[in-house]
ROBA-453918 format. One record per residue (C-alpha): residue in one letter; x, y, z; residue number from 1. Coordinates in Angstrom, 1 decimal, decimal comma. Last residue first. Example, Ala and Ser with C-alpha at 12.3 -4.5 7.8 and 13.67 -1.06 7.14 Angstrom:
BEGIN
<'S'; <13,7; -1,1; 7,1>; 2>
<'A'; <12,3; -4,5; 7,8>; 1>
END
This chain:
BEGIN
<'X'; <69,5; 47,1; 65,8>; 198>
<'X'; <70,5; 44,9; 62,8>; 197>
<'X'; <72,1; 46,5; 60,4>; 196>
<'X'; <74,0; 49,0; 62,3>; 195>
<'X'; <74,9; 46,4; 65,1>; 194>
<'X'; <76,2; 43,8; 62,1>; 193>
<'X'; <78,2; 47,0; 60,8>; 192>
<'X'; <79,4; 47,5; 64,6>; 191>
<'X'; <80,8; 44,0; 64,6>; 190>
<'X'; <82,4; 44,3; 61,0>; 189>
<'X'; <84,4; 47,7; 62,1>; 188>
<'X'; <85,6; 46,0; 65,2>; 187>
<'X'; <86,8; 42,9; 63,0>; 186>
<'X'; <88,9; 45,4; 60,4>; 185>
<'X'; <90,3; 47,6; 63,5>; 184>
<'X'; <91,5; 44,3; 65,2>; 183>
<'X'; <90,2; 43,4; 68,1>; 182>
<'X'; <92,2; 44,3; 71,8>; 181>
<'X'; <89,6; 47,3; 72,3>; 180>
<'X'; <86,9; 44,6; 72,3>; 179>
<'X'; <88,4; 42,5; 74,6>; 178>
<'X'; <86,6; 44,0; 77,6>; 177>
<'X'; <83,6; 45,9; 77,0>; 176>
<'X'; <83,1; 49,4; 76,2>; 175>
<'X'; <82,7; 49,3; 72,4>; 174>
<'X'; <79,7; 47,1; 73,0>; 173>
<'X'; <78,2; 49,0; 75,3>; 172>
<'X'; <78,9; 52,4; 73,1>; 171>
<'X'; <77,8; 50,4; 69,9>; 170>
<'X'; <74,3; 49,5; 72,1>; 169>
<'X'; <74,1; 53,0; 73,1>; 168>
<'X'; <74,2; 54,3; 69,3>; 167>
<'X'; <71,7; 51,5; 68,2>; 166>
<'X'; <69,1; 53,1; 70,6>; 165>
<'X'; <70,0; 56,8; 69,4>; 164>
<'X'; <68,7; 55,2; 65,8>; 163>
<'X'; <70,8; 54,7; 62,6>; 162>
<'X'; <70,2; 55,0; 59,3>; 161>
<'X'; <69,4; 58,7; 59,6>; 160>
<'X'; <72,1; 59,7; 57,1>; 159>
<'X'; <73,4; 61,6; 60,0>; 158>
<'X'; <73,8; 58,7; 61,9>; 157>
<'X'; <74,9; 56,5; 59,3>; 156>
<'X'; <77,7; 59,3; 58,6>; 155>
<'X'; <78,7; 59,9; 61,9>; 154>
<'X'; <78,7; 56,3; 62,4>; 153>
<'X'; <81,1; 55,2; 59,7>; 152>
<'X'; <83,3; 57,8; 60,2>; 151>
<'X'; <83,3; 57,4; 63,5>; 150>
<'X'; <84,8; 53,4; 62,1>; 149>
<'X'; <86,9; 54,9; 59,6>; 148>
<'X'; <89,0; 57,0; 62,4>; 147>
<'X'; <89,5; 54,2; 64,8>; 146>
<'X'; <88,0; 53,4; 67,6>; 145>
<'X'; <88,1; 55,0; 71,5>; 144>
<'X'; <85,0; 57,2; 71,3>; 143>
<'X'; <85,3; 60,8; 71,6>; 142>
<'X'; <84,1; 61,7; 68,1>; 141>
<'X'; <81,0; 59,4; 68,4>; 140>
<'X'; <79,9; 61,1; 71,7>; 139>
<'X'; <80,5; 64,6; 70,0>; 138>
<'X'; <78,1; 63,4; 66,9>; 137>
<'X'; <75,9; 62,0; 69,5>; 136>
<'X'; <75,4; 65,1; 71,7>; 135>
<'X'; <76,4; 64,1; 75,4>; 134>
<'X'; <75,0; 62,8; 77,8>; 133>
<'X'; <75,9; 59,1; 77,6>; 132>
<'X'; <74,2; 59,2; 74,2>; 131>
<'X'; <72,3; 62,0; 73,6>; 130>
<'X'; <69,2; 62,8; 71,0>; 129>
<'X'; <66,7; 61,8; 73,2>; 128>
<'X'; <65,0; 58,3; 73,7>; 127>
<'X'; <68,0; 56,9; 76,0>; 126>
<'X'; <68,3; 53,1; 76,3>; 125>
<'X'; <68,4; 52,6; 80,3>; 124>
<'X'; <68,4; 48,8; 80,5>; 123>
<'X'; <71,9; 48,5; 78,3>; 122>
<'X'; <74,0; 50,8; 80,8>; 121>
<'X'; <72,7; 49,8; 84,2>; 120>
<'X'; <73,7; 46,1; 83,0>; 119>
<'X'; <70,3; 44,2; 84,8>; 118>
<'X'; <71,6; 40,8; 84,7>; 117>
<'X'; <68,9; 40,2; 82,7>; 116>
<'X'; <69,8; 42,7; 80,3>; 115>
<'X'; <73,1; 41,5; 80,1>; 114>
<'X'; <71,6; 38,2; 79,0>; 113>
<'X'; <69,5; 39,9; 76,4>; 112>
<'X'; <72,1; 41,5; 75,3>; 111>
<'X'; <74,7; 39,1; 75,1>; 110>
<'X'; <71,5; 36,6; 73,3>; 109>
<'X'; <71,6; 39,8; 70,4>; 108>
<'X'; <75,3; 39,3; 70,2>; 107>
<'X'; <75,9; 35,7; 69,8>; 106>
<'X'; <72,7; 35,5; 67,2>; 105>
<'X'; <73,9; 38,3; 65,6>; 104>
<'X'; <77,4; 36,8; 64,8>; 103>
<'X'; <75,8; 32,8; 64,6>; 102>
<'X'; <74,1; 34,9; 61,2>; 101>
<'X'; <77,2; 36,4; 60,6>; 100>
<'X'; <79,0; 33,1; 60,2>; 99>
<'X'; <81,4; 32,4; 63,1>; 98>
<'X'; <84,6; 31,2; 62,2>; 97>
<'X'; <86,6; 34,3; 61,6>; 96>
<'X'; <88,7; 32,6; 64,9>; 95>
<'X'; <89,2; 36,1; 66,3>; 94>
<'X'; <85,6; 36,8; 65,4>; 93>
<'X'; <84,1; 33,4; 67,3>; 92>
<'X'; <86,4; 33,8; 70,1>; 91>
<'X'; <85,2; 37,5; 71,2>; 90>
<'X'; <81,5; 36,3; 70,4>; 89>
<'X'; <82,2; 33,3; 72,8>; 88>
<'X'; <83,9; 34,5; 75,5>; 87>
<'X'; <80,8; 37,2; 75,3>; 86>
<'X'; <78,5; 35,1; 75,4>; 85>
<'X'; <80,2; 33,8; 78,9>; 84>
<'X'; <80,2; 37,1; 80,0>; 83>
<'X'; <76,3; 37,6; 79,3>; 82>
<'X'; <75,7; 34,2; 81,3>; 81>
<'X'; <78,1; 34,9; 84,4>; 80>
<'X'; <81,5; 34,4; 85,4>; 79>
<'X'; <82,6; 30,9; 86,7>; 78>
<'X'; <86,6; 30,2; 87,3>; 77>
<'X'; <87,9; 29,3; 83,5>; 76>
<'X'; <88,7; 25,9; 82,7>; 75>
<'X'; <90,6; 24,7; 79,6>; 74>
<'X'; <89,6; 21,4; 79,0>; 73>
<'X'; <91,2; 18,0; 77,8>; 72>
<'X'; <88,0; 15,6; 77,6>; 71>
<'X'; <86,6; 12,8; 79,0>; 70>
<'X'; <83,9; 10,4; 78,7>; 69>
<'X'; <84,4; 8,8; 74,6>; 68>
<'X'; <81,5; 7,3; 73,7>; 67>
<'X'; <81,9; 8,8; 70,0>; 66>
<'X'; <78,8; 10,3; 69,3>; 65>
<'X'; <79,5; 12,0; 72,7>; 64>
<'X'; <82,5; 13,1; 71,6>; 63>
<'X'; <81,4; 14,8; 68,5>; 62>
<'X'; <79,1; 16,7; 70,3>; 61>
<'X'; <81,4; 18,2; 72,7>; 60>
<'X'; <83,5; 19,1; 69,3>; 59>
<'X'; <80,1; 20,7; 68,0>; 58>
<'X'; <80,1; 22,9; 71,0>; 57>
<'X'; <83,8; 23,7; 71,4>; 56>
<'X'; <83,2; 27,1; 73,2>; 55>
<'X'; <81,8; 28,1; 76,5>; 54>
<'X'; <80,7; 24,9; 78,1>; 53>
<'X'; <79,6; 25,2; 81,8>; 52>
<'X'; <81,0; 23,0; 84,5>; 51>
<'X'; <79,8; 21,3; 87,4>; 50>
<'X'; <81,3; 18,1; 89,2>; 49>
<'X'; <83,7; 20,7; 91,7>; 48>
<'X'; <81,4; 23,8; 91,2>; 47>
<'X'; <80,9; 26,0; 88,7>; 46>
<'X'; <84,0; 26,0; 86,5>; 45>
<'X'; <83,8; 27,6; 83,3>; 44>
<'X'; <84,7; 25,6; 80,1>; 43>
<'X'; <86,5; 25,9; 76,8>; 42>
<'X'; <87,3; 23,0; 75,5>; 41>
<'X'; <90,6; 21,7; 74,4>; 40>
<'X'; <92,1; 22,1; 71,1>; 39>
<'X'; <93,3; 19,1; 69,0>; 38>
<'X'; <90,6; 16,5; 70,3>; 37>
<'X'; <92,2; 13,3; 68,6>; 36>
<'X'; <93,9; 12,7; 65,2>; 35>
<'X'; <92,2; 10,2; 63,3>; 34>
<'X'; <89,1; 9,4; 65,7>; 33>
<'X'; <88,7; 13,4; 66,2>; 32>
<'X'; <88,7; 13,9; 62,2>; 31>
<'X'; <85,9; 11,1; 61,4>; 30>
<'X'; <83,6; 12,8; 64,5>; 29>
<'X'; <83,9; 16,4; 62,9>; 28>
<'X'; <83,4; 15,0; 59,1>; 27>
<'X'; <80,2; 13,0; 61,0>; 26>
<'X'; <79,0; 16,6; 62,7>; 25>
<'X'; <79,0; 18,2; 59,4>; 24>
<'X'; <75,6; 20,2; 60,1>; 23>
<'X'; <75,2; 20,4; 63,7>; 22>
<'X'; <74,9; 24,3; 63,3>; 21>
<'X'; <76,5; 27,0; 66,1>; 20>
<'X'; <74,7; 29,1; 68,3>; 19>
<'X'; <74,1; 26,1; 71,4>; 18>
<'X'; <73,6; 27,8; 74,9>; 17>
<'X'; <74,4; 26,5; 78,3>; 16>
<'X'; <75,3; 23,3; 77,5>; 15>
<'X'; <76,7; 21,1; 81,0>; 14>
<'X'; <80,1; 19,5; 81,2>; 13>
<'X'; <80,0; 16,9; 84,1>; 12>
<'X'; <78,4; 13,8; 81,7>; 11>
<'X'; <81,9; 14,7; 79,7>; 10>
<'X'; <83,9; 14,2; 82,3>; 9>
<'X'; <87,0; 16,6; 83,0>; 8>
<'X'; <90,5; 16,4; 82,3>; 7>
<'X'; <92,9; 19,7; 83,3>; 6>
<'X'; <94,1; 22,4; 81,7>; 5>
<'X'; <93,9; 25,8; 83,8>; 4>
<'X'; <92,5; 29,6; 83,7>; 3>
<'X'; <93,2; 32,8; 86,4>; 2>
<'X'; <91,4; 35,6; 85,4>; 1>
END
């Protein structure tokens, strides 16, 4: 996916989704009048005046406060919603600055989007005792994570503490670009938030 720096209006920059607090925004404003805007934005590029903010929320908020119109950005060519989210979750736990509520909030709004977008493999949720046809303790041997994380599952799933439904939102998440890039530690976190939550 080809991506570029360039300058790009503020008023041209539109908020697709807002996961992160306001809270500190004045701390935020006082560093970016001392030292500038030291990472660019995130955006993807809709049309020629259009773009889509997929990180730097609070920084694009900042800005504003302070009048300034422009802004260093690093442009991505348009995706859609649920990969967008996902930008955002992937940056978020490489960055280790997303609390775990933001976390679940990033992940269950993925869904949701993907669901929307009608993902073939998050709208059928299978009611049996299978994921992807295959018995779920096979299925969880066979996936591409490491040892402590089937471990993990295996045992949740035999302990009952997690549904079939959980297990085929792990498997979607597992599957998706980036993920298999993460390290071992932040892959094991995700699916603990999944486990808890789902």
């Amino acid at each position: 996916m080809n991506s570029y720096c360039n300058e790009v209006l503020l008023h041209d920059i539109s908020l697709e989704n807002q996961m992160r607090s306001q809270v500190d925004i004045e701390t935020l404003v006082e560093s970016i009048q001392l030292t500038g805007i030291v990472t660019p934005l995130i955006v993807e590029k809709a049309s020629e005046h259009d773009y889509i903010l997929v990180d730097g929320h609070r920084r694009y908020e900042a800005l504003q406060l302070l009048g300034i119109t422009s802004v260093q950005c690093l442009i991505y060519p348009i995706t859609s919603a649920g990969n967008r989210l996902l930008r955002q979750l992937l940056l978020g736990l490489n960055s280790k600055s997303l609390t775990k509520n933001t976390m679940i909030q990033l992940i269950v709004s993925w869904l949701d989007a993907a669901q929307e977008e009608k993902d073939a493999q998050l709208k059928t949720l299978y009611l049996t005792n299978k994921v992807k046809g295959k018995p779920s303790d096979q299925w969880i041997r066979k996936l591409n994570v490491h040892q402590d994380l089937k471990n993990f599952l295996i045992h949740n799933y035999r302990e009952n503490k997690i549904e079939v439904e959980t297990l085929q939102v792990v498997a979607t998440v597992s599957a998706l670009p980036g993920f298999r890039e993460l390290d071992d530690r932040v892959k094991l976190k995700v699916v603990e938030i999944l486990v808890n939550e789902f």
